[in-house]
C-alpha positions as CSV (number, residue, x, y, z in Angstrom):
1,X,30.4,3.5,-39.5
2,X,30.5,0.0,-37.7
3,X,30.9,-1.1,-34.2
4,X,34.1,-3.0,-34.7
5,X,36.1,0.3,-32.9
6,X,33.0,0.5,-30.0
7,X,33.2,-3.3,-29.5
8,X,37.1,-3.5,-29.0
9,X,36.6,-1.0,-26.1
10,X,33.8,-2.5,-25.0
11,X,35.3,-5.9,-24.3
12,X,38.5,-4.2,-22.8
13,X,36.6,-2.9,-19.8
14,X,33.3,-5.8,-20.0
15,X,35.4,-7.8,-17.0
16,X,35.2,-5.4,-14.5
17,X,31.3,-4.7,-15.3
18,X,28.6,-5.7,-12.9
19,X,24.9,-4.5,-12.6
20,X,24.6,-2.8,-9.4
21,X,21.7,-3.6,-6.9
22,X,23.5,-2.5,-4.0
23,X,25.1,0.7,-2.3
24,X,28.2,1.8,-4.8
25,X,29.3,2.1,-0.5
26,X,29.1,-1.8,-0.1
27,X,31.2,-3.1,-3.2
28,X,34.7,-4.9,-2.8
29,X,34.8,-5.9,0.9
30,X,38.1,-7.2,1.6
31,X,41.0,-4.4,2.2
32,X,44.5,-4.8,2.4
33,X,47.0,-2.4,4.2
34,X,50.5,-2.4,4.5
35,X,50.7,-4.7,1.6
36,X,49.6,-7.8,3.8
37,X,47.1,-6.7,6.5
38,X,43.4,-7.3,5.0
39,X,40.3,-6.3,6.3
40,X,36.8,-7.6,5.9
41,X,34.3,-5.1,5.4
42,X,31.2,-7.6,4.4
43,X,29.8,-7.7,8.6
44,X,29.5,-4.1,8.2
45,X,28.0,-4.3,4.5
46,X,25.7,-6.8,5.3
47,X,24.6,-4.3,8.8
48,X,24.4,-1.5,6.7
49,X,21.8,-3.0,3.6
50,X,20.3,-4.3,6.4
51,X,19.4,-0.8,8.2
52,X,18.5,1.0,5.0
53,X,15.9,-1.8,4.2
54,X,14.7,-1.3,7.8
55,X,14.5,2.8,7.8
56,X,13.0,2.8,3.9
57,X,10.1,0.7,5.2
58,X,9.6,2.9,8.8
59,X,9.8,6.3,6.3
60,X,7.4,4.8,2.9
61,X,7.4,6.6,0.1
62,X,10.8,8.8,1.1
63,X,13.0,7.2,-1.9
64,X,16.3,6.2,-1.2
65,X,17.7,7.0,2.8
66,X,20.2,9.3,3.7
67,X,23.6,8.6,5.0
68,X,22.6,10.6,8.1
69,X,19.9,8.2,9.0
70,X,21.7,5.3,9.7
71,X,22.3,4.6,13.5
72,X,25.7,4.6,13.9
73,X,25.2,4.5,18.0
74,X,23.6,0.5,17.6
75,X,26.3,-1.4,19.5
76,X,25.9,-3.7,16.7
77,X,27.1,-1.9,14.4
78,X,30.6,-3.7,13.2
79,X,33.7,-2.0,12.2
80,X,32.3,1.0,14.1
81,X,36.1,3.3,13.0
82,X,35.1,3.3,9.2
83,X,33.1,6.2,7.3
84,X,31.3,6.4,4.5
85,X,32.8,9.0,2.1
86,X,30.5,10.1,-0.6
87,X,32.0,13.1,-2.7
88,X,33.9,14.1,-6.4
89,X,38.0,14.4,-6.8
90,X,39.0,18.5,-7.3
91,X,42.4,17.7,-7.1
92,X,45.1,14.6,-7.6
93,X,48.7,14.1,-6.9
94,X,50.1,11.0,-7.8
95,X,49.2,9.0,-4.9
96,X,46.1,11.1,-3.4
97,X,43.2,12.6,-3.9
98,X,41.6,15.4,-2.8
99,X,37.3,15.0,-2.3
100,X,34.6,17.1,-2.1
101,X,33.0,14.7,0.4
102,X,30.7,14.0,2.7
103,X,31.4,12.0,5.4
104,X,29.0,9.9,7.9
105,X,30.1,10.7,11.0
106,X,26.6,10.2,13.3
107,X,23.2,8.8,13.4
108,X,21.9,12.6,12.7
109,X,25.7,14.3,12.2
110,X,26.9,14.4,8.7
111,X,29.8,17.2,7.4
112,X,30.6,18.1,4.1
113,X,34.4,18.7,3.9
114,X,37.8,18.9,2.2
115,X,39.3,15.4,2.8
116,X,42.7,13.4,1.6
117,X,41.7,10.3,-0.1
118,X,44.7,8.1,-0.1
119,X,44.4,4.7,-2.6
120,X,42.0,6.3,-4.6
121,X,39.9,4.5,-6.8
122,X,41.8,5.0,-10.6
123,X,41.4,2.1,-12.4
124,X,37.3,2.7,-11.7
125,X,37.4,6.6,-12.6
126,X,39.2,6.1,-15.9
127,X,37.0,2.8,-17.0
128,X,34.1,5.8,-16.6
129,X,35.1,8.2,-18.2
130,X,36.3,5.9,-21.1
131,X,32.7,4.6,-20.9
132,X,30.9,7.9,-20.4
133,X,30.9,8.8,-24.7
134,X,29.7,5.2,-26.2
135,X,25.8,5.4,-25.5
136,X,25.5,8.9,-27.2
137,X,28.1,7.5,-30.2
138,X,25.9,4.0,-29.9
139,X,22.9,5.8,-30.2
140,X,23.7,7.9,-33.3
141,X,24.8,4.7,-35.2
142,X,21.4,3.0,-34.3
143,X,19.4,6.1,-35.9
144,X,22.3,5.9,-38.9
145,X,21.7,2.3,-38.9
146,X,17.7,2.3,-39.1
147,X,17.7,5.6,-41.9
148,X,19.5,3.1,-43.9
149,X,17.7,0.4,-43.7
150,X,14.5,2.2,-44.4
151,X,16.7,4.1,-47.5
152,X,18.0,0.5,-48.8
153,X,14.4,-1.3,-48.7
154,X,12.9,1.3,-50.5
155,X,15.6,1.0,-53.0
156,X,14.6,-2.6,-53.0
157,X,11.3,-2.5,-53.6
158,X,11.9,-0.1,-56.7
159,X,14.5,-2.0,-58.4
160,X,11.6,-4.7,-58.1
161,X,9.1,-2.6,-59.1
162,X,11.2,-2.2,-62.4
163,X,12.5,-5.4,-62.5
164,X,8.1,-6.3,-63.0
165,X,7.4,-3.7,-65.0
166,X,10.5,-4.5,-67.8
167,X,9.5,-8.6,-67.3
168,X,6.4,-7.9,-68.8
169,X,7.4,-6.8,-72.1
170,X,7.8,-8.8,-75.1
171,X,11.1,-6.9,-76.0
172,X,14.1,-9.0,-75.2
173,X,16.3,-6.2,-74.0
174,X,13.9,-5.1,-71.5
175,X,14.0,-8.8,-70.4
176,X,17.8,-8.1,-69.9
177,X,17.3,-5.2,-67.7
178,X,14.7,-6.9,-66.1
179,X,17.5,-9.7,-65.0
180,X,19.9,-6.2,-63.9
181,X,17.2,-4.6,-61.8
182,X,16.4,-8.3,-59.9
183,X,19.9,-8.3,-59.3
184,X,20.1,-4.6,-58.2
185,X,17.0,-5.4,-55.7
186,X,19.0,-8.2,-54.3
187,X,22.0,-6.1,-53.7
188,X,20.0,-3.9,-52.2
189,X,17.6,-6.7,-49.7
190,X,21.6,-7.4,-48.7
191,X,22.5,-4.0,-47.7
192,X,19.2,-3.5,-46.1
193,X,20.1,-7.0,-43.7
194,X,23.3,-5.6,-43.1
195,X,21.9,-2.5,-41.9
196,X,20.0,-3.8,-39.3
197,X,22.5,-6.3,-38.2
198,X,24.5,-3.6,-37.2
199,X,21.4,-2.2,-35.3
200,X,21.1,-4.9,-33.8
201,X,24.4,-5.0,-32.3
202,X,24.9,-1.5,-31.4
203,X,21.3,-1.5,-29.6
204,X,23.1,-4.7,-27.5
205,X,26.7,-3.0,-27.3
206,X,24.2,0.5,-25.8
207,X,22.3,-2.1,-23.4
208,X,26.0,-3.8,-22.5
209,X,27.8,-0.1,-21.8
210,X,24.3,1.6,-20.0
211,X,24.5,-1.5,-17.5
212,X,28.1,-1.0,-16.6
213,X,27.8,3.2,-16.6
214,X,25.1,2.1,-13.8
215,X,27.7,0.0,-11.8
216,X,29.8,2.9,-11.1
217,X,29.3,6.1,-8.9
218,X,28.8,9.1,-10.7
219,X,27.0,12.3,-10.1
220,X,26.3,15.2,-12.6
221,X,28.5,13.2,-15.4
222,X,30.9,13.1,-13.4
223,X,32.9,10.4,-11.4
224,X,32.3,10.0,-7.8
225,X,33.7,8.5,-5.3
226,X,31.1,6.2,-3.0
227,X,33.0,3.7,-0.1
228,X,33.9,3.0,3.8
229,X,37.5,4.2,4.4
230,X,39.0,4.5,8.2
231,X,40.4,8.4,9.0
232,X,44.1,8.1,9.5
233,X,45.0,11.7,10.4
234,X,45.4,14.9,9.2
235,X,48.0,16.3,6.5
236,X,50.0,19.6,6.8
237,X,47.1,21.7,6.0
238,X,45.0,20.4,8.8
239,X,42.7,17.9,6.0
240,X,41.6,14.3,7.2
241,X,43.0,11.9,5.6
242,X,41.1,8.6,4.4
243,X,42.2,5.6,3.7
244,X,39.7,3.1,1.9
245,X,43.1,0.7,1.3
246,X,43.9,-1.0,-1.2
247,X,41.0,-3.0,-3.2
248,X,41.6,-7.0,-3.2
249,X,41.2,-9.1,-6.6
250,X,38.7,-11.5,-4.5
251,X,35.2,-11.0,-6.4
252,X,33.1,-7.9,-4.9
């Protein structure tokens, strides 16, 4: 099998693809409510990289920080109504989601709780999941790809082994097959390059998919839901609701 099918989905979801060096929190900053209203998040993005550089070096060797450690009480802190809720959809309807989450809620305070999650992130979930089966499917084509290659050059090397051995006599048909074997070898040396072309690509369409599987929020394989969103009430069953708004097409 070939990577003509992988490639195609590939390059339908390559656009929205970015390698990730930041919090999945601290990705599209600009908001827009009510169809016209927007909202800048970057003050608070840039505060908020800011303070987990500063508590990773007051805690060495700790690994990444913890929602909870943040300060939300700094006066500096800008856009001081927005949360960040960390958590994975158990339930949709077709405008709202319904998180497992965690929400920030203090310097030392964080719950873990049913919430509404109103302009849910879609577009980003299904571009996972349609992502999430092409390393395992790239990686069995690269280990197709090199048993091949291995299987066609030693192919090659005995049709030229013959191809020698028939050269060297003085009988004219084993000339002949001696011209049929060359030509068999070369047939094979082709198949072999072919081979590990498509190794090749497959090994870059696995690095291309890995990088963008790493730019999205996931947990246990398993989409997850990582932003600030502002808590606009409660719904008849007494869950918050959160709205993250809607995401702008500016560049994240």
């Amino acid at each position: 099998m070939k990577t003509a099918g992988f490639i195609l989905l590939l390059a339908a979801v390559s656009a929205t693809a970015q390698t990730n060096q930041t919090p999945f929190c601290c990705r599209n900053p600009i908001r827009i409510f009510n169809e016209s209203q927007t909202v800048n998040l970057k003050p608070l993005f840039q505060w908020w990289m800011q303070r987990e550089k500063e508590d990773q070096g007051k805690r060495p060797g700790t690994g990444a920080v913890t929602v909870a450690s943040l300060d939300y009480a700094d006066p500096n802190r800008p856009l001081a109504a927005w949360k960040r809720v960390t958590g994975v959809k158990v339930q949709e309807t077709d405008f709202t989601w319904v998180v497992d989450a965690e929400v920030a809620i203090g310097p030392t305070t964080r719950t873990n709780e049913l919430i509404i999650l109103k302009n849910p992130p879609t577009a980003e979930e299904q571009q996972y999941y349609n992502l999430k089966p092409l390393p395992a499917q790239y990686k069995l084509q690269i280990t197709n790809d090199a048993r091949a290659y291995q299987a066609d050059l030693k192919a090659e090397q005995n049709a030229e082994a013959r191809a020698n051995t028939e050269a060297r006599s003085l009988n004219l048909k084993a000339r002949w097959r001696a011209d049929g074997f060359n030509q068999e070898a070369a047939r094979e040396r082709d198949a072999a390059d072919a081979a590990l072309n498509d190794k090749l690509q497959n090994q870059q369409a696995l690095d291309q998919v890995q990088k963008q599987l790493d730019a999205i929020p996931s947990v246990n394989g398993r989409y997850q839901v990582d932003c600030f969103a502002m808590e606009s009430g409660r719904n008849s069953q007494g869950l918050p609701i959160f709205d993250p708004g809607e995401v702008s097409a500016s560049p994240r």
